[in-house]
VOKOLDO-905725 format. One record per residue (C-alpha): residue in one letter; x, y, z. Coordinates in Angstrom, 1 decimal, decimal comma. Example, Ala and Ser with C-alpha at 12.3 -4.5 7.8 and 13.67 -1.06 7.14 Angstrom:
! VOKOLDO-905725
{residu A; c1 12,3; c2 -4,5; c3 7,8}
{residu S; c1 13,7; c2 -1,1; c3 7,1}
//
This chain:
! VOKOLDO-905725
{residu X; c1 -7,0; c2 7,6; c3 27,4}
{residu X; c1 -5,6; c2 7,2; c3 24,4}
{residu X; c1 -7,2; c2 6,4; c3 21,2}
{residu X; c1 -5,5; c2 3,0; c3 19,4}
{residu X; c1 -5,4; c2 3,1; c3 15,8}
{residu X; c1 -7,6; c2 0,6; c3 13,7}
{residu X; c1 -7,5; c2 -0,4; c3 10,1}
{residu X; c1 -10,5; c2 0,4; c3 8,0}
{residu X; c1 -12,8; c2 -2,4; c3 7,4}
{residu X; c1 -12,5; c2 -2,1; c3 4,0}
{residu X; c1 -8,7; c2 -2,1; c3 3,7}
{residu X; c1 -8,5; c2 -4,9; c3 5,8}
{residu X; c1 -11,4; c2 -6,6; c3 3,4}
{residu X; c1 -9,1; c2 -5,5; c3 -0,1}
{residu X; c1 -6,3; c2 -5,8; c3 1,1}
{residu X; c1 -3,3; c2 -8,8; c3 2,1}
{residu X; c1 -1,1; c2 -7,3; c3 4,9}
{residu X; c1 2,3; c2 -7,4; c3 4,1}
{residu X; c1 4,4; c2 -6,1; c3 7,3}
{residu X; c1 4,9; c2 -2,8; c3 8,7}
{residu X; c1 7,3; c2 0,3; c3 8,2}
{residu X; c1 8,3; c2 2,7; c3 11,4}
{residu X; c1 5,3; c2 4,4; c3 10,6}
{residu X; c1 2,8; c2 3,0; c3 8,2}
{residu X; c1 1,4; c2 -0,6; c3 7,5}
{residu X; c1 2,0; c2 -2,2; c3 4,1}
{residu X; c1 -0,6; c2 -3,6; c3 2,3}
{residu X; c1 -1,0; c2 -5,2; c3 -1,0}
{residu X; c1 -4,0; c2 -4,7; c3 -2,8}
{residu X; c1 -6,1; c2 -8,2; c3 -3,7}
{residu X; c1 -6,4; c2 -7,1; c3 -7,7}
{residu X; c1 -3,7; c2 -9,3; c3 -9,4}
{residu X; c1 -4,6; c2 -6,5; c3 -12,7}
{residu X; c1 -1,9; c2 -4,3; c3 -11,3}
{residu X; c1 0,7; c2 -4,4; c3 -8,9}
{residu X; c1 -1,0; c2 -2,5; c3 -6,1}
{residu X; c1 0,5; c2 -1,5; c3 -2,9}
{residu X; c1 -1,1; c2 1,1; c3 0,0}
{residu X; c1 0,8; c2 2,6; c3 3,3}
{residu X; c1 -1,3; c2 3,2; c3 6,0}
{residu X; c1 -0,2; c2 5,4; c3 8,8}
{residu X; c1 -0,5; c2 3,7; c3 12,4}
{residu X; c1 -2,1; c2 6,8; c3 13,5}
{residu X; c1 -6,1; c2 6,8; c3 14,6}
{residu X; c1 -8,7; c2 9,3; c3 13,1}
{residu X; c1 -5,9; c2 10,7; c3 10,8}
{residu X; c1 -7,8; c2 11,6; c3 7,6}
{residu X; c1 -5,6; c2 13,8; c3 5,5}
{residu X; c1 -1,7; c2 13,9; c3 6,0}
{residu X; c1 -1,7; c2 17,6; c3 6,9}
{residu X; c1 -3,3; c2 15,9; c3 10,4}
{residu X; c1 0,2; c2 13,7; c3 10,9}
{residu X; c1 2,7; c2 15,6; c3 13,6}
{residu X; c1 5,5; c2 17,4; c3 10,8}
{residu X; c1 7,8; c2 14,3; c3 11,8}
{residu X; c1 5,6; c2 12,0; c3 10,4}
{residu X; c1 4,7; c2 13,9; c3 7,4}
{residu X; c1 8,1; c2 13,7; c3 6,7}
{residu X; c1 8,4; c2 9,9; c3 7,7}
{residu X; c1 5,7; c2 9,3; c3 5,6}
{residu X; c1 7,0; c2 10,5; c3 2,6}
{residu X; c1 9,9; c2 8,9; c3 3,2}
{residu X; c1 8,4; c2 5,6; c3 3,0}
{residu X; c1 6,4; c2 6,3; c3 0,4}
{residu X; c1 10,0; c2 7,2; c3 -2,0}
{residu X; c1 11,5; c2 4,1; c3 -0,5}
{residu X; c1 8,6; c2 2,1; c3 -1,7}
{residu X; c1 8,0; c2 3,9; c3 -4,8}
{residu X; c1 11,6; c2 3,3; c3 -5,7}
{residu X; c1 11,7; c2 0,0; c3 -5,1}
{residu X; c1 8,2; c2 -1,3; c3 -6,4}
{residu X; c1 9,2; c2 0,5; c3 -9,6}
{residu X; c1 12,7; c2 -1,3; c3 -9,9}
{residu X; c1 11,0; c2 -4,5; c3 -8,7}
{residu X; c1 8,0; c2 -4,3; c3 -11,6}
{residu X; c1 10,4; c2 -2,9; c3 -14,0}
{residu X; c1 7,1; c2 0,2; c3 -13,9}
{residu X; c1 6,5; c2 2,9; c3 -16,6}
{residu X; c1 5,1; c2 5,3; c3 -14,3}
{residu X; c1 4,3; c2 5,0; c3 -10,6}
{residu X; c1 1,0; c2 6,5; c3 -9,4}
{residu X; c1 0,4; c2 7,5; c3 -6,1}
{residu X; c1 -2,2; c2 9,3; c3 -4,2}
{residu X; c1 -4,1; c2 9,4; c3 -1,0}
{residu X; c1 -7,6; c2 9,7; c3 -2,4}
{residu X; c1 -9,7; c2 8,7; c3 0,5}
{residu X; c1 -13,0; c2 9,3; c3 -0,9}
{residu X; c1 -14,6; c2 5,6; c3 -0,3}
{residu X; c1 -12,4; c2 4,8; c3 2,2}
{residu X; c1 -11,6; c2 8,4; c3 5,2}
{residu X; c1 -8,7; c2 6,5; c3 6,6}
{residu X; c1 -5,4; c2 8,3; c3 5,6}
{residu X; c1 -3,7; c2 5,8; c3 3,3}
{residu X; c1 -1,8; c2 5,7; c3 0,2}
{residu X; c1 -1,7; c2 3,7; c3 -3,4}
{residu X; c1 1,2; c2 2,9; c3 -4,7}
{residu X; c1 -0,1; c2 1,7; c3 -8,1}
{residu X; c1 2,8; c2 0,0; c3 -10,6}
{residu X; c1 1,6; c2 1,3; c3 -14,4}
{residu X; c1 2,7; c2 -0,1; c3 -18,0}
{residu X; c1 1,9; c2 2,2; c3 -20,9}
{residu X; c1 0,5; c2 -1,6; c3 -22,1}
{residu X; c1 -1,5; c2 -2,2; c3 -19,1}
{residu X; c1 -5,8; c2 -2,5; c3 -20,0}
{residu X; c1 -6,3; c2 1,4; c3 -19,2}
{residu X; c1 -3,3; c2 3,1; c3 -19,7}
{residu X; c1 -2,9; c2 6,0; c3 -19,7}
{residu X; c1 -6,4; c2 6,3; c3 -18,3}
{residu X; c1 -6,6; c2 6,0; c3 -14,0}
{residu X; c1 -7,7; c2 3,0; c3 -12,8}
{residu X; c1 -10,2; c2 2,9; c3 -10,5}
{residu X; c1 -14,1; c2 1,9; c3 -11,9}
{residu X; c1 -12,5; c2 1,2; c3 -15,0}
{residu X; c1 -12,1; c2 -2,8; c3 -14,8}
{residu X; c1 -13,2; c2 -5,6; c3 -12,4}
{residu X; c1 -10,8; c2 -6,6; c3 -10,0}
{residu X; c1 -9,2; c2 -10,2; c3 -10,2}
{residu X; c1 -7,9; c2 -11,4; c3 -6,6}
{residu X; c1 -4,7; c2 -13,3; c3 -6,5}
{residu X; c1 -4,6; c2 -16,9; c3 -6,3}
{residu X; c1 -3,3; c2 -18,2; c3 -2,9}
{residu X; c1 0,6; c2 -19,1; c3 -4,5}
{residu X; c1 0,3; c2 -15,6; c3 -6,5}
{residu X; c1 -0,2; c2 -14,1; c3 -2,8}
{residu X; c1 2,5; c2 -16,3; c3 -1,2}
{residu X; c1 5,1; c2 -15,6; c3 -4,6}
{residu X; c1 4,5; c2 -11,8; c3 -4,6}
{residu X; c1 4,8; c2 -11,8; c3 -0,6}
{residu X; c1 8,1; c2 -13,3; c3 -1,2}
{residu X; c1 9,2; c2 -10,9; c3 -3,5}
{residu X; c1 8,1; c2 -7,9; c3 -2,2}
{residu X; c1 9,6; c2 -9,0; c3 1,2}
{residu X; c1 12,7; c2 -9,3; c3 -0,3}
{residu X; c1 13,3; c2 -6,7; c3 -2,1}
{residu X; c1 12,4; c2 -4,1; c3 0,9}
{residu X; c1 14,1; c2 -6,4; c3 3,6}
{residu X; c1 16,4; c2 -4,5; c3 6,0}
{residu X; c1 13,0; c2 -1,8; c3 6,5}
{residu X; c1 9,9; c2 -4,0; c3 6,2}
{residu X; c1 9,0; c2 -5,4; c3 9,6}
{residu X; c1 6,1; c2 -7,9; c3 10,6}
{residu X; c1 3,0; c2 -6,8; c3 11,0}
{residu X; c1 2,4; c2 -9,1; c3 14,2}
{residu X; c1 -1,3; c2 -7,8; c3 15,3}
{residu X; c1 -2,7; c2 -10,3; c3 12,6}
{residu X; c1 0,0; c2 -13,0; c3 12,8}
{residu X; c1 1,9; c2 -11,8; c3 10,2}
{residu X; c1 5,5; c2 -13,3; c3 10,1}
//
């Protein structure tokens, strides 16, 4: 029998689902501080990408340039930072973190450094919107939670 894969209960705690690529979930970190964006590959007890079959090494980096691209076009970014940390959280899954040199840490990373400030429900709905938009044509739903 086959293992099904499972988000993290913490991602899915952090975290407003925003649809699905071929190969990872999208997800949009609750912390209106900084646009804040993680892929999660569909894959269960996957821990570091080095564990994902070569195809989907490669899939996943492809998503993660398409994002990357287009989050930092979107935000009009400084500097994208990405990383699959995984320290608090095992489950293989990447930030995709949109940075301003005039953003309250800069140039400093962000985690521990400030307290996080969820979204208001229309900032979720307008950002959804947006970020839907802008990576329409490769964003699919994420239908296990309902997600049109």
């Amino acid at each position: 029998m086959t293992k099904s894969f499972r988000l993290h209960p913490q991602l899915e705690q952090d975290c407003i689902p925003l649809g699905r690529f071929e190969l990872c979930r999208l997800l949009m970190m609750n912390d209106s501080l900084y646009p804040w964006f993680i892929l999660v590959p569909e894959k269960p007890d996957v821990t570091e990408i080095y564990q994902l079959s070569k195809e989907d090494q490669i899939l996943l980096i492809e998503e993660s340039s398409f994002l990357a691209k287009n989050l930092s076009e979107l935000f009009l970014a400084d500097k994208m930072n990405i990383g699959a940390i995984g320290n608090m959280v095992p489950q293989l899954h990447v930030h995709h973190i949109v940075r301003y040199k005039t953003d309250k840490v800069w140039p400093a990373a962000i985690w521990g450094k400030t307290e996080k400030i969820p979204y208001t429900e229309k900032q979720i709905s307008d950002k959804k919107i947006l970020v839907k938009n802008q990576l329409k044509g490769r964003l699919h739903p994420w239908t296990a939670t309902g997600e049109t």
